[in-house]
C-alpha positions as CSV (number, residue, x, y, z in Angstrom):
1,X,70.6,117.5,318.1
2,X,67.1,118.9,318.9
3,X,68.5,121.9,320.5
4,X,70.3,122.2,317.1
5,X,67.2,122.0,315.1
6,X,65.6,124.4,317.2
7,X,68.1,127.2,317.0
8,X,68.2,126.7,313.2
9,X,64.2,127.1,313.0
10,X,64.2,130.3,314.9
11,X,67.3,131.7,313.1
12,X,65.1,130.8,309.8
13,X,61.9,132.4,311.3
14,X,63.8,135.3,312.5
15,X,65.8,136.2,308.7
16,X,62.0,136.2,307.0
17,X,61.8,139.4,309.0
18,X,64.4,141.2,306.9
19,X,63.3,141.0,303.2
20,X,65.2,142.4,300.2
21,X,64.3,145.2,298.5
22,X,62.6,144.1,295.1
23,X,61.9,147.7,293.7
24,X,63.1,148.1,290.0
25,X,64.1,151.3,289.4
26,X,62.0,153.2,287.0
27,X,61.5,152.2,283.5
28,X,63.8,154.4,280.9
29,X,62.5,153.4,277.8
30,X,65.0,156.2,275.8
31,X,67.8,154.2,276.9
32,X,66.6,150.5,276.4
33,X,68.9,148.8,274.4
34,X,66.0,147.1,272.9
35,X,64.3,150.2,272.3
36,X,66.9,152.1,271.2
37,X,68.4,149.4,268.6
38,X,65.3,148.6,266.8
39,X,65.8,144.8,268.2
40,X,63.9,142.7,265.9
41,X,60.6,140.5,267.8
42,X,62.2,137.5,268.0
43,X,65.5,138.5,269.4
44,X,63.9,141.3,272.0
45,X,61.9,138.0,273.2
46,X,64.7,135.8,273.8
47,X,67.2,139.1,275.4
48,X,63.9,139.6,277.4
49,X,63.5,136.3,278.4
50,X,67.0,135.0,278.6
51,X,68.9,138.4,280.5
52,X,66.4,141.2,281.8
53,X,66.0,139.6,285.3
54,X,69.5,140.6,285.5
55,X,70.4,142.7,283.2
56,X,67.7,145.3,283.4
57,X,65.7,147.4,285.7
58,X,62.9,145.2,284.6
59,X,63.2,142.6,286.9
60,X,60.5,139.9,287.6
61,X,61.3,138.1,290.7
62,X,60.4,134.7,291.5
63,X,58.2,133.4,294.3
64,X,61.7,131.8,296.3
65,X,63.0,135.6,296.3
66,X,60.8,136.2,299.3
67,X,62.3,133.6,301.3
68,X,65.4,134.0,303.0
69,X,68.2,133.1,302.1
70,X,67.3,132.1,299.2
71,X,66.4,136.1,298.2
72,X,69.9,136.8,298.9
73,X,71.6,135.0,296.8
74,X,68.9,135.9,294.2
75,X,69.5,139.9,294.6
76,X,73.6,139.5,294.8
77,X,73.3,138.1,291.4
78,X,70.9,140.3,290.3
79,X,72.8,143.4,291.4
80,X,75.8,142.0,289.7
81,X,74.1,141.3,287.0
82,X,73.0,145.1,286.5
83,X,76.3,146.3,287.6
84,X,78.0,144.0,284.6
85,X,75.6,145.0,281.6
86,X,72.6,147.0,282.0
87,X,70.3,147.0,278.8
88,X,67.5,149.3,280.7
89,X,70.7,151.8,280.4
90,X,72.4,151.0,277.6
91,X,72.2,154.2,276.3
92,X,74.3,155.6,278.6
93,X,77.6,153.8,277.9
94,X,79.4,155.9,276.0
95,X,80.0,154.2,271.9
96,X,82.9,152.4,273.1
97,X,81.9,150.7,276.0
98,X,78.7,149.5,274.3
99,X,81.1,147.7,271.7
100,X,82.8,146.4,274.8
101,X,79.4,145.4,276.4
102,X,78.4,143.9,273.0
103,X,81.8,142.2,272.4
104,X,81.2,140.6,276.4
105,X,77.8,139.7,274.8
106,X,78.7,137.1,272.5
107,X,81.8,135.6,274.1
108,X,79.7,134.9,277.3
109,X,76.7,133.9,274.7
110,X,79.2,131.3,272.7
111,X,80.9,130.1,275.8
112,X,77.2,129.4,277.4
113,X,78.1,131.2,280.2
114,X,75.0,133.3,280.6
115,X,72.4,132.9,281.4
116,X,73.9,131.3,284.9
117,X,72.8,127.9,285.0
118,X,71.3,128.3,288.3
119,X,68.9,130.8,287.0
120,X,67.1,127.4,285.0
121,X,66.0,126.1,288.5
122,X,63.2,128.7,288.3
123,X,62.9,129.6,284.8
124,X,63.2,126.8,282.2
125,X,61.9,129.3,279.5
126,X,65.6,131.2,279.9
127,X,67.4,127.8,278.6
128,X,68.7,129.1,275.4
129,X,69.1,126.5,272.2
130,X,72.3,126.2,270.3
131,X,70.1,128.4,267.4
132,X,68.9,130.7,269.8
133,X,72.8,131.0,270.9
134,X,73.9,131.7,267.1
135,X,71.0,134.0,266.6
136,X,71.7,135.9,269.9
137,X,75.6,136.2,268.6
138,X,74.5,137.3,265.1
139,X,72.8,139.6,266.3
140,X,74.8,141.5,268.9
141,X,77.7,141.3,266.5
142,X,76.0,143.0,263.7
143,X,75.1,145.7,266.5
144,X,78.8,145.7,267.9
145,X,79.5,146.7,264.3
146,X,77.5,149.0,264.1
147,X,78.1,150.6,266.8
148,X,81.6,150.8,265.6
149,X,80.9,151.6,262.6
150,X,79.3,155.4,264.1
151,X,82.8,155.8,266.4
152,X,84.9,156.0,263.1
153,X,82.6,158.8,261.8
């Protein structure tokens, strides 16, 4: 059991030596969906709050994303999360596939899906309320519309 414990220290010691890469890219401000859809305050707050860690090239990583394996797991889900939806490059997506983005918006928004609950262990200020939920929906289906609304013309 010792020699167990051992080996398992020195693997852990050993992994701190091969640390993820927590560059953002750089900022685009011309293509920020928030930027570039006039987000109201108090919505850009609670998108900023809620989504950019993963959902942006704004990413502030927490103090446990320097630890191994623990930073891992926290940059798979944050290059998923870009992969997914990127709001630092929403500008990008053609018209239709930012309807599509928007329309993934609210359904994982109403079904509570995002944000992932194990992003709460290290940021409780993400926890969205059932009125910051119909807010959040609101408002990216307006935009969805919107956004439609420019494809027919």
């Amino acid at each position: 059991m010792k020699k167990i414990l051992v080996v398992l220290l020195v693997a852990f010691i050993i992994i701190q030596f091969f640390p993820i890469d927590k560059t953002n890219p750089p900022p685009t401000p011309g293509m920020d969906f928030l930027k570039i859809k006039n987000t109201p305050e108090p919505i850009a707050k609670i998108i900023s709050t809620s989504c950019y860690d993963c959902h942006s090239n704004e990413t502030q990583y927490p103090w446990y994303a320097s630890i191994s394996p623990a930073s891992w797991f926290v940059k798979n889900n944050i290059n998923e999360g870009r992969k997914h939806l990127n709001f630092s490059t929403f500008a990008v997506y053609e018209p239709k596939q930012q309807a599509h983005k928007l329309e993934e918006c609210i359904e994982m928004t109403e079904k509570e899906e995002m944000p992932l609950e194990s992003y709460y262990v290290g940021h409780q200020d993400a926890k969205l309320t059932a009125e910051q939920r119909k807010e959040l929906v609101k408002y990216f289906k307006k935009v969805k519309e919107d956004t439609e609304r420019k494809m027919v013309f």
